[in-house]
C-alpha positions in Angstrom: 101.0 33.0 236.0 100.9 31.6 239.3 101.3 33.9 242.4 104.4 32.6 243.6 105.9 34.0 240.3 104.2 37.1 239.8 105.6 38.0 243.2 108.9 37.6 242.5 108.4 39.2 239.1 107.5 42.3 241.1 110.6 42.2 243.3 112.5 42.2 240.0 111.2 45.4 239.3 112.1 47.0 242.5 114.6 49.8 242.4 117.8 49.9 244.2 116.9 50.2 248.0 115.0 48.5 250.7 113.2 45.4 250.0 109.4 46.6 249.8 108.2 43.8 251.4 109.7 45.7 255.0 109.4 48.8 254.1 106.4 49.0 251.7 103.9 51.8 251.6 100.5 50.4 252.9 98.6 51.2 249.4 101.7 48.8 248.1 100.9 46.7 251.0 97.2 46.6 250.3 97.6 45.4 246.8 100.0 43.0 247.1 97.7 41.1 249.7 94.7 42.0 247.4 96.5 39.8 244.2 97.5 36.8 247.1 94.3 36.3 247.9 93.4 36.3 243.9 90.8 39.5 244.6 92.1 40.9 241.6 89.2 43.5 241.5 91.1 45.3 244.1 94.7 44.6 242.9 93.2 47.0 239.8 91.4 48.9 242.0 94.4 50.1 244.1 96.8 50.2 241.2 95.2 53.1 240.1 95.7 55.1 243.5 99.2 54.9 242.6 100.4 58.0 241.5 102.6 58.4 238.1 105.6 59.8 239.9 105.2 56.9 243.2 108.6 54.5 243.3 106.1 51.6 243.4 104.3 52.7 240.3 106.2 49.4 237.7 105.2 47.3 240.2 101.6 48.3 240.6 101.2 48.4 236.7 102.8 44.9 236.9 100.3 43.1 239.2 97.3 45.0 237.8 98.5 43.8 234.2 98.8 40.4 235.5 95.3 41.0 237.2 93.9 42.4 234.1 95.3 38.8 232.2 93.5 37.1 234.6 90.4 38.5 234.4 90.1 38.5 231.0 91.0 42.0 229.6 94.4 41.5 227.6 94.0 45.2 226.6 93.7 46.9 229.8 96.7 44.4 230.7 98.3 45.4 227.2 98.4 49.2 228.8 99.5 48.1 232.0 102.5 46.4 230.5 103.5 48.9 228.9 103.5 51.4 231.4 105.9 49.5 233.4 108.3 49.2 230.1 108.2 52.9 229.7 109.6 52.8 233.4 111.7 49.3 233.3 112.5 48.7 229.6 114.4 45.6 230.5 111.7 44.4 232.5 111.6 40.9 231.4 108.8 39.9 233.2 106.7 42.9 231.7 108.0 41.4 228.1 106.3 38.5 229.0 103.1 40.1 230.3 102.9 42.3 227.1 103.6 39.5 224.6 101.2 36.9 226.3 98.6 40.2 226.0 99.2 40.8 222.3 98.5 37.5 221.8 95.5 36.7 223.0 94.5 40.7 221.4 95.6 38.4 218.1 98.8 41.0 217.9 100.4 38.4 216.5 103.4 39.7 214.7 104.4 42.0 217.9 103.7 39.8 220.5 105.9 37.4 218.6 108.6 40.0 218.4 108.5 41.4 222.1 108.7 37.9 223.3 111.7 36.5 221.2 113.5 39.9 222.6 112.7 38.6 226.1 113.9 35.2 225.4 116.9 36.6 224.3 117.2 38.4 227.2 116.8 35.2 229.5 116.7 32.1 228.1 116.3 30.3 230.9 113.0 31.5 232.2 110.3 29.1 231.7 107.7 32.1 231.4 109.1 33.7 228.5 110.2 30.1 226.6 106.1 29.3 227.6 104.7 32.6 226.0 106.5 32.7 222.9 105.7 29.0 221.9 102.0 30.0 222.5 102.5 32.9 220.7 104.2 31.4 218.1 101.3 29.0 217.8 98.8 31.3 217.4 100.9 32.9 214.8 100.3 29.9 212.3 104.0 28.6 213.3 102.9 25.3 214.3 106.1 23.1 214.4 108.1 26.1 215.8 105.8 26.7 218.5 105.5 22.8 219.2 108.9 22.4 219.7 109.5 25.1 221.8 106.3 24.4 224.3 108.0 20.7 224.3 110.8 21.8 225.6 109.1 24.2 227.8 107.4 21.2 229.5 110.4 19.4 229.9 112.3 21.8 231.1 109.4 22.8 233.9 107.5 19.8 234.3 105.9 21.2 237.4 104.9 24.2 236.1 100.7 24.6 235.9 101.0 27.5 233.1 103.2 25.6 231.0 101.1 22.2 231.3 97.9 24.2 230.8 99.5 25.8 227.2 100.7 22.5 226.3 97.4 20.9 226.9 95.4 23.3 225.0 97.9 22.9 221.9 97.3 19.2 222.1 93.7 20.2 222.2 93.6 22.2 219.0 95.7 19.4 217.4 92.4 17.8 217.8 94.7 15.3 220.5 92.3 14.8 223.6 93.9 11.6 224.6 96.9 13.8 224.7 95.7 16.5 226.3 94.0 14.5 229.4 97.4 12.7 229.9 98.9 16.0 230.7 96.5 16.8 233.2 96.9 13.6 234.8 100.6 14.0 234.8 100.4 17.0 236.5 97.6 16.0 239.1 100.2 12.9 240.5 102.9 15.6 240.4 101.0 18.5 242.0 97.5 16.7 243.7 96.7 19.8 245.9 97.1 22.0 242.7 93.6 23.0 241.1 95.0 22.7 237.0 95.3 18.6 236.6 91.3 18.5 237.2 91.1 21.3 235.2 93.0 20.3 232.1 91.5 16.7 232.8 88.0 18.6 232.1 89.1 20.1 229.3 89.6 17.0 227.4 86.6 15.4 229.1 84.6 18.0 227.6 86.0 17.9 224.3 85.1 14.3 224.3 81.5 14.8 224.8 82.0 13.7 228.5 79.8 16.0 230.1 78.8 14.2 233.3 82.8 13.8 234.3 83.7 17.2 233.0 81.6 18.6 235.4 82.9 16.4 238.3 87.0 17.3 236.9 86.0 21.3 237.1 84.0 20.9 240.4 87.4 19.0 241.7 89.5 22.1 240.4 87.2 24.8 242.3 87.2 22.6 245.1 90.5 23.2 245.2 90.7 26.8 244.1 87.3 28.6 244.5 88.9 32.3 242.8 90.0 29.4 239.4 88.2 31.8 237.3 88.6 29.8 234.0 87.2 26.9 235.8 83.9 28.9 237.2 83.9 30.5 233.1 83.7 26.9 231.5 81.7 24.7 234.1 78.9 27.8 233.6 79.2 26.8 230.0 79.4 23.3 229.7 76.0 22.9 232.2 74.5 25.7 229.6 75.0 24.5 226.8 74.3 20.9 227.7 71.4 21.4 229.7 68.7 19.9 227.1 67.6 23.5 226.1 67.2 24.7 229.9 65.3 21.1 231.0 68.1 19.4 233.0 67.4 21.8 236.8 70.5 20.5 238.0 72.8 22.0 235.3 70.5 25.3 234.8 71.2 25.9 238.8 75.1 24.8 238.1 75.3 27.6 235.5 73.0 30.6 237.0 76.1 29.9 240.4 79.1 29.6 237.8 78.3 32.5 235.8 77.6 34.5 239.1 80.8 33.5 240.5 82.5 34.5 237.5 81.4 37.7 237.7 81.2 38.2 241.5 85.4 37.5 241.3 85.6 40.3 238.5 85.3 38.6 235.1 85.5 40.0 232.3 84.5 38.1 229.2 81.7 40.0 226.8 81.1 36.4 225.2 80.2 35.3 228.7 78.2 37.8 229.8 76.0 37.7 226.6 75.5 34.0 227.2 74.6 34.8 231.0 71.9 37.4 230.0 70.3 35.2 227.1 69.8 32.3 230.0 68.6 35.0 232.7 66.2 36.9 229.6 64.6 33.0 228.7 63.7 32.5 232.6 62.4 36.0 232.8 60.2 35.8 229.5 59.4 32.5 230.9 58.9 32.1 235.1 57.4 28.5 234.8 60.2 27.0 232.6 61.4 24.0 234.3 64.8 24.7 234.6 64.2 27.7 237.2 
């Protein structure tokens, strides 16, 4: 989710009264700065200090859900989301965040079912259409799920989340001509916008195009240093594909990537079991070349 929307996601789920961007609390304050500027360390951090009983309390579970997705935890994000249902149960927004963090918790059935009642709901936000193709998709129900993220991208052809899904789906259909087309597509429409070099790597990589991958994802940070995704997979592509720790260049491009990753809060186990096999092998061996 970009932060444009998340922002107006949590204006949504403010209760009849002033609008809290004048009159909000400076813990509210604090935390809504904390997700602009992507530290989403903090945007959990100071969602906790908000009380149970605080009036802001569905909007901080809402950002630090959304800062959970980011980061990598869909289940501390699955909690989140729910907290702000048991306050705002027609919370569509919240729907979405809960569905999108079933899914990727391979909830399948659930997220399916929150996310059609949010659709339902309003069937004119790009979000929901976007979450429930992907996780219809994920469910098995290809055609359905195709369809629907088809008409998702034409509805929002601008929209990075929505090119991103339908890239990846491309990807999996084993369709990495396809995939890079979206990317490009959306780099001519949005060229200061970090996803068209990233989607780009994606299918660079996939082709066995290691050399320009790297360049597309550098591109993308370039653009967006806090692109956590981007940091995630340029630390494994110049792994993996560093001739078993030989090529310096790519062993130095991973030890930073993987830092970064972690220094901005991330939160993949897979990633940091990768990260302390590369930093055990240096360790167990000081004169390796790659070091």
């Amino acid at each position: 989710m970009n932060l444009s929307r998340a922002l107006l996601c949590v204006l949504a789920l403010t209760a009849a009264g002033p609008a809290w961007a004048d009159d909000a609390p400076p813990k509210l304050e604090a935390l809504t700065k904390a997700f602009e500027s992507a530290d989403y360390k903090q945007v959990v951090a100071l969602a906790e200090q908000v009380a149970a009983e605080s009036p802001d309390r569905a909007k901080a579970q809402y950002l630090a859900g959304e800062a959970f997705l980011v980061l990598g935890d869909p289940a501390q994000a699955e909690t989140c989301f729910r907290a702000v249902l048991e306050l705002r149960p027609k919370a569509v927004p919240a729907q979405v965040g809960l569905g999108t963090a079933l899914t990727q918790r391979e909830q399948h059935e659930e997220a399916v079912k929150v996310l059609e009642a949010a659709v339902a709901a309003e069937p004119k936000d790009a979000a929901a259409s976007r979450a429930l193709a992907v996780a219809l998709l994920a469910s098995g129900k290809t055609e359905d799920g195709t369809k629907r993220l088809e008409a998702a991208a034409k509805a929002a052809p601008k929209d990075a989340a929505t090119a991103r899904a339908l890239a990846e789906a491309r990807l999996r259909a084993n369709d990495s001509a396809g995939a890079k087309q979206v990317g490009e597509r959306l780099l001519k429409d949005l060229p200061k916008h970090p996803m068209g070099d990233f989607l780009v790597a994606l299918a660079l990589d996939r082709e066995g195009e290691d050399k320009k991958a790297i360049e597309a994802y550098e591109k993308a940070l370039a653009k967006d240093d806090t692109f956590l995704d981007a940091h995630k997979n340029l630390a494994i592509l110049c792994h993996v594909k560093s001739n078993t720790y030989q090529d310096q260049e790519r062993v130095k491009k991973a030890f930073a990537h993987y830092a970064r990753y972690f220094e901005l809060g991330g939160a993949d186990a897979r990633l940091k079991q990768m990260y302390d096999t590369m930093k055990a092998y240096f360790e167990q061996n000081p004169g390796a070349p790659g070091r």
